[in-house]
C-alpha positions in Angstrom: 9.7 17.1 19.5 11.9 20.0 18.1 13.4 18.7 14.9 15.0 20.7 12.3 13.5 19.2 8.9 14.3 20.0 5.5 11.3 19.4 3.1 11.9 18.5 -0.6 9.2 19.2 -2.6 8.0 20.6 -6.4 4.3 19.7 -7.3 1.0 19.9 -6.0 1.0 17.2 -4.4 4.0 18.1 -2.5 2.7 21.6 -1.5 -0.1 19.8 0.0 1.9 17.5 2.3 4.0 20.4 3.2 1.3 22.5 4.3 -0.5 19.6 6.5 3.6 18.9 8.0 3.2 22.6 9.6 -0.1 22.2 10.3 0.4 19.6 12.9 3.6 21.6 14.0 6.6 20.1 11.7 7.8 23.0 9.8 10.6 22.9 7.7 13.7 25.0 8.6 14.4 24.9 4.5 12.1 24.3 1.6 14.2 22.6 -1.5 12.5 22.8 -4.7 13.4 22.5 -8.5 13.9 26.0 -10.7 10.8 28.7 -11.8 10.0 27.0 -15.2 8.7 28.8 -18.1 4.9 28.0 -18.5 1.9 29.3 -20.8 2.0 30.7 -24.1 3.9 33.5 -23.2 6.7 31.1 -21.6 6.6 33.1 -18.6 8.9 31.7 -15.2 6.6 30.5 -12.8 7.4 29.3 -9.4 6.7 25.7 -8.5 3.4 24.9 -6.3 5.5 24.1 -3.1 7.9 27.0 -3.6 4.5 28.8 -3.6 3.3 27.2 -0.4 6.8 28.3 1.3 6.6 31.7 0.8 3.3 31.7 2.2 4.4 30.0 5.0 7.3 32.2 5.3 9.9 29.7 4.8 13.5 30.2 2.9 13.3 28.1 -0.5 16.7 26.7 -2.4 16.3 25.8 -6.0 19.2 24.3 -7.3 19.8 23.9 -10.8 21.9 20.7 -9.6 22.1 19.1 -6.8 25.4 18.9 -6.0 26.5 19.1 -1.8 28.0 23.0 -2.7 25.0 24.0 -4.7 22.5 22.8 -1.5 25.3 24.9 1.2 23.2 23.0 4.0 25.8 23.2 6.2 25.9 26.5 6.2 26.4 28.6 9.7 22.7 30.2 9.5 21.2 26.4 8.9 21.3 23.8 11.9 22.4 20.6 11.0 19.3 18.3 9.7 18.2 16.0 12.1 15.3 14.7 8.9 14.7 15.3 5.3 11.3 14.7 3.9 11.0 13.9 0.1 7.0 14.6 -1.6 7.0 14.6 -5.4 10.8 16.6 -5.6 11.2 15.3 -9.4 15.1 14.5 -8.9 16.7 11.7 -7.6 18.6 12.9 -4.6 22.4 11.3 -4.9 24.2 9.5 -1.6 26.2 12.3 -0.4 23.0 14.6 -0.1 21.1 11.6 1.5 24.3 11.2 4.1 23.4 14.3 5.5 20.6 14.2 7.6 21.2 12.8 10.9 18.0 10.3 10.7 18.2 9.7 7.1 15.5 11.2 4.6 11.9 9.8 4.4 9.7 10.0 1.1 5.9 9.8 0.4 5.4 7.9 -2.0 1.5 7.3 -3.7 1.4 3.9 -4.2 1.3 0.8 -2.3 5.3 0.1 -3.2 7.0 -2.2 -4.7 3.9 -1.8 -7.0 4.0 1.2 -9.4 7.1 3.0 -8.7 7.8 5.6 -10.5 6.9 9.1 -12.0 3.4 8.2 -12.7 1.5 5.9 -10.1 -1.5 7.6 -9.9 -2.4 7.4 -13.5 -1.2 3.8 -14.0 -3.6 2.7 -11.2 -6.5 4.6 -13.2 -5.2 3.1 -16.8 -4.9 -0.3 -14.9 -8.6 -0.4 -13.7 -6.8 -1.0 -9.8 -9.5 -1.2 -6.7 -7.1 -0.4 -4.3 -3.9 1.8 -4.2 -2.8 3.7 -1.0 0.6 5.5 0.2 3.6 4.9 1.6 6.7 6.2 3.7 9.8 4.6 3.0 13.3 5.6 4.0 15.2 6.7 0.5 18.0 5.2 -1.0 19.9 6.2 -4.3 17.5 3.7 -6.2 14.0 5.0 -7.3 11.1 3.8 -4.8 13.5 0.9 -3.7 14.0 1.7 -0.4 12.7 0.4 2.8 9.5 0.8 4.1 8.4 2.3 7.0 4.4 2.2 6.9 1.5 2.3 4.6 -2.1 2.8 4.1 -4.8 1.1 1.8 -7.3 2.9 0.0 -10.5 1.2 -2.1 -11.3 3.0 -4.8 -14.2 2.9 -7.9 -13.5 4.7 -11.0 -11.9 8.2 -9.2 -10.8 10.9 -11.7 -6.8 12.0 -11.5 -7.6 15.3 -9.8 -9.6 13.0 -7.0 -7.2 10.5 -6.4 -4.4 12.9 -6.0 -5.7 14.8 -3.9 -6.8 12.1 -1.6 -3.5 10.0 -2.2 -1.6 13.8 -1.0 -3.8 13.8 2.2 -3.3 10.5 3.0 0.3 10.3 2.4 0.6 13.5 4.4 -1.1 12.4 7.7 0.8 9.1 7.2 3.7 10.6 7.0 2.8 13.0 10.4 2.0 9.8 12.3 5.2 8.1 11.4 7.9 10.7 11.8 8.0 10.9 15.9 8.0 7.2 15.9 10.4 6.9 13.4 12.8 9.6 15.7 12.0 8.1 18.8 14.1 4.3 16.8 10.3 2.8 17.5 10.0 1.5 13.9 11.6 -0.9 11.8 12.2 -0.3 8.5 11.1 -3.9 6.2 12.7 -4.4 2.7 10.8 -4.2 -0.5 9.9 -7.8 -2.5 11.7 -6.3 -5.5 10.7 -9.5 -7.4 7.0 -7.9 -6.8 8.2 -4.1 -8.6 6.6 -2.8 -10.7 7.3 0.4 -12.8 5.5 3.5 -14.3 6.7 5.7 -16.8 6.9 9.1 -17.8 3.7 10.6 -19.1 4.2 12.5 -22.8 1.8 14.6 -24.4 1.1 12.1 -27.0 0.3 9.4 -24.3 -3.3 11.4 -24.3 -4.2 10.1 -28.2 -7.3 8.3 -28.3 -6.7 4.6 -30.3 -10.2 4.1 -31.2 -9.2 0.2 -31.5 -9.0 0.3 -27.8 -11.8 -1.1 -26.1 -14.0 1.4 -24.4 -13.3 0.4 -21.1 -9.9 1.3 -21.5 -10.7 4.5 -23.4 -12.8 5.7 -20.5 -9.7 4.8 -18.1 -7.4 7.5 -20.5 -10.1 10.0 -19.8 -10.1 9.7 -16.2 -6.4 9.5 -16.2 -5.1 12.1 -17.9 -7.1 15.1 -16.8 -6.0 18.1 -17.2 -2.6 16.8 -18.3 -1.6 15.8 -21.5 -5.5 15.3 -21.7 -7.5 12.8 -24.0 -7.9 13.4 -27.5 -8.7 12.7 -31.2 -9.4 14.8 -34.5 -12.5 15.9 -35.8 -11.5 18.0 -39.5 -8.3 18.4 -38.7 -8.5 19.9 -34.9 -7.6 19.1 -31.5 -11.2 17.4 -29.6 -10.7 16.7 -26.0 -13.2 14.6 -24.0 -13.2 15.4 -21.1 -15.8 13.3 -19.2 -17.4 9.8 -20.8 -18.7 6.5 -20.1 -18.9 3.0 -21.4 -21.9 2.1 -23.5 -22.2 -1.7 -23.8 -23.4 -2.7 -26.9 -22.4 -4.1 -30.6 -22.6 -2.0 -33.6 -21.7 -2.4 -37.2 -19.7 1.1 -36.9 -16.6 1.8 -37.8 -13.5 2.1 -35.3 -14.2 6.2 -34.6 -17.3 6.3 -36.2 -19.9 8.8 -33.7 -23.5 8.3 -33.9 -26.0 9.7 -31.8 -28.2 7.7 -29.2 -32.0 8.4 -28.0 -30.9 10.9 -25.5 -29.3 13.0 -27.7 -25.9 12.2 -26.7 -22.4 11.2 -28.6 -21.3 8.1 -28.7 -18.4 6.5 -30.5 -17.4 3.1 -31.7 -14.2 1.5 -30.4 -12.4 -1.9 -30.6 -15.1 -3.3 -27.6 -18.6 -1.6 -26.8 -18.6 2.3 -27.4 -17.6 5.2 -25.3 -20.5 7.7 -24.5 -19.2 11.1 -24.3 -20.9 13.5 -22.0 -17.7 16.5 -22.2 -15.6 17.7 -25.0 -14.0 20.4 -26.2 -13.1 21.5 -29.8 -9.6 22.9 -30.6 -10.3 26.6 -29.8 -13.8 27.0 -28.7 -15.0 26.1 -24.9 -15.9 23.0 -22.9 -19.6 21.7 -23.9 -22.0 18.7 -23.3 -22.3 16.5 -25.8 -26.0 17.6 -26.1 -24.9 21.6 -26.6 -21.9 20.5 -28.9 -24.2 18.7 -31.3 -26.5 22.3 -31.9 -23.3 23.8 -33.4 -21.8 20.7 -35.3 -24.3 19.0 -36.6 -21.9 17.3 -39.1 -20.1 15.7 -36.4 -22.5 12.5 -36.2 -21.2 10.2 -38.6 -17.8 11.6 -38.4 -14.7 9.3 -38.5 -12.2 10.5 -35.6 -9.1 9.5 -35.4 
């Protein structure tokens, strides 16, 4: 089926289900994705990860500062009318008169199991939330965020993945999901079924300072943090006035007579630190400046840091 498709897209997890669409033969007559931002320490303007996946797939890319129906030009004579748009991760909510254009609306993967966890952030708020089971979706957009209807959906179990992980796997689902359902969709075979809005739930934007460790957190929900946000904004405390990620760490189930932050070392060399409930054993951290270590090799060059008070 000869459709022309116009895929909006801007993260990594968008690149991804763009590069399975042309994989299985639905390639995009137009890629639309958000400006080169400025990134690193020398602010340099980098393109986004699908805009990157375009060119290598030799398709034309739009990035529109706004998205206003002049700025897109999709009527244009060198474009064919769009029979589908295809929404992964785009970052910007697409207003009526751009979602009016597409002959057969616009469908959006969506990695959650909506009306739960709508929003910019579902697959760290599953992680933070301790969920066994998440999935994705394909729902036909409205102007609303995640509110439209939905057209199918796959369930996924899951025990104590890392971001990267569930991503990734969320991405691949989404995208074969998403393969499976456009011909049927085309062909009028589906019927789209309304959200329980009562049932929404929303997630937020994640901020840098979202990745501070509150050492009167229980451990369990500590270790959640870790998994969650890694790389971005990361998990954090001080230790003499510096930056210390962790990286990688597991609950240790036990009372102590520490102090909330306090580190001590167990039997097997290793960190551990008190917290509201039980103690977080870290296995990976990284000092402000200085590379990523086991706990074991961080301890040979800090051997002040047991006893330490982070916070």
């Amino acid at each position: 089926m000869n459709k022309n498709i116009v895929f909006f897209g801007t993260s990594e997890f968008g690149a991804i289900i763009l590069e399975k669409m042309v994989q299985a033969g639905y390639s995009p007559v137009l890629v639309v994705t958000t400006p080169d931002m400025p990134s690193g320490r020398k602010q340099l303007l980098s393109p986004s990860p699908v805009k990157i996946s375009a060119q290598k797939l030799n398709i034309s890319v739009l990035q529109p500062e706004k998205l206003g129906l002049a700025k897109l030009n999709l009527a244009k004579p060198s474009l064919p009318h769009p029979d589908l748009f295809i929404v992964a991760s785009y970052g910007k909510i697409l207003p009526q008169k751009i979602l009016d254009i597409p002959t057969h609306g616009t469908l959006n993967v969506h990695p959650s199991l909506l009306p739960k966890y709508r929003g910019p952030s579902p697959v760290q708020a599953v992680i933070l939330n301790g969920e066994e089971e998440t999935g994705a979706t394909i729902m036909l957009l409205d102007e609303k965020m995640d509110h439209g209807a939905i057209l199918a959906q796959q369930e996924l179990k899951i025990s104590k993945p890392t971001y990267i992980e569930l991503h990734n796997t969320l991405a691949e689902i989404g995208a074969n999901l998403l393969i499976e359902t456009i011909p049927h969709w085309l062909e009028g075979a589906l019927t789209p079924i309304t959200q329980d809005h009562s049932k929404a739930t929303y997630t937020k934007h994640i901020k840098k300072e979202d990745g501070h460790i509150d050492w009167k957190n229980p451990a369990l929900y500590i270790e959640r943090q870790v998994r969650a946000f890694n790389p971005w904004p990361g998990t954090y405390t001080t230790f003499q006035g510096k930056l210390l990620k962790i990286l990688k760490a597991r609950v240790l189930e036990q009372t102590s007579s520490k102090k909330l932050g306090e580190t001590f070392k167990l039997q097997t060399g290793e960190i551990a630190v008190q917290t509201g409930s039980n103690a977080l054993l870290v296995e990976e951290l990284q000092l402000e400046g200085k590379k990523l270590m086991p706990s074991k090799e961080f301890l040979l060059g800090y051997k002040n840091f047991i006893g330490a008070i982070l916070c």
